[in-house]
N, C-alpha and C positions, 0 to 999 in steps of 0.2 A: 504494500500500500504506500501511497506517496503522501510526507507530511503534509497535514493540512496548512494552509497559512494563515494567520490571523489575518484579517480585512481590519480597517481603521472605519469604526461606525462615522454618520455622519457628524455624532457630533463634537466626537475628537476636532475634526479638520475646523469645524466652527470657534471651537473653542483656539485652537493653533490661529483662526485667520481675525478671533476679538482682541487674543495678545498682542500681534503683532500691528493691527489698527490702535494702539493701546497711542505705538510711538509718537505718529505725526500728530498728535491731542497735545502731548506731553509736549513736544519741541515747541509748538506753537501759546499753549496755556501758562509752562512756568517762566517763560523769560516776561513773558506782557502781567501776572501776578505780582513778579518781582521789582517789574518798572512802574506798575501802579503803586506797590508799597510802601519805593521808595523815592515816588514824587508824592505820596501821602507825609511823610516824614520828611521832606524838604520844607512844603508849605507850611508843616505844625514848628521846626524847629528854624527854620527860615534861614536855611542855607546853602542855599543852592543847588544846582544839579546832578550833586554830587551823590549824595542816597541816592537817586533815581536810577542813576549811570551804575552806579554797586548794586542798586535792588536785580539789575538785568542781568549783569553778569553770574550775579548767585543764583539767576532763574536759570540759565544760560548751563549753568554749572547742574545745576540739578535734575534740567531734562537731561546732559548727557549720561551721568552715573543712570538714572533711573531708564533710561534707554539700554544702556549695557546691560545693567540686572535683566531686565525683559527680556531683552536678545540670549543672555545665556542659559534663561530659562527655557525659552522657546529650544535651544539647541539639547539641553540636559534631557525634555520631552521628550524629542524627533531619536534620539540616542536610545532613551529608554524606548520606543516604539520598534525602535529597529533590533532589541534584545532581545524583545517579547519577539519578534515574528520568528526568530531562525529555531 
């Protein structure tokens, strides 16, 4: 008899294609969060551009860690997928 092979139900692939939608949210939400927070905290301490310009770069900073984590999960998945089938 020849192995059977495990098939990926549908809603693995779903789930694999809501993570990886997860990223371009991220790229786009935490740098404009971080530059809203810190033109919030310019106008409250009245200094200039300067929070603004830092609030972006910590967004900046935060979507890419948090894009990595995603992406290596998504690869730990596709990896454990491909154990289970052989």
């Amino acid at each position: 008899m020849a192995p059977q092979s495990k098939q990926k139900s549908p809603n693995e692939g779903l789930r694999s294609a809501g993570l990886l939608l997860t990223i371009p949210t991220l790229l786009i939400v935490s740098p404009l969060v971080g530059f809203f927070v810190g033109s919030w905290l310019d106008r409250r301490f009245k200094c200039g551009p300067w929070l603004g310009i830092l609030g972006l770069a910590v967004g900046f900073a935060a979507a890419g860690r948090e894009t990595y984590l995603i992406y290596r999960r998504y690869l730990a998945e596709e990896e454990g997928d491909k154990q289970a089938r052989r």
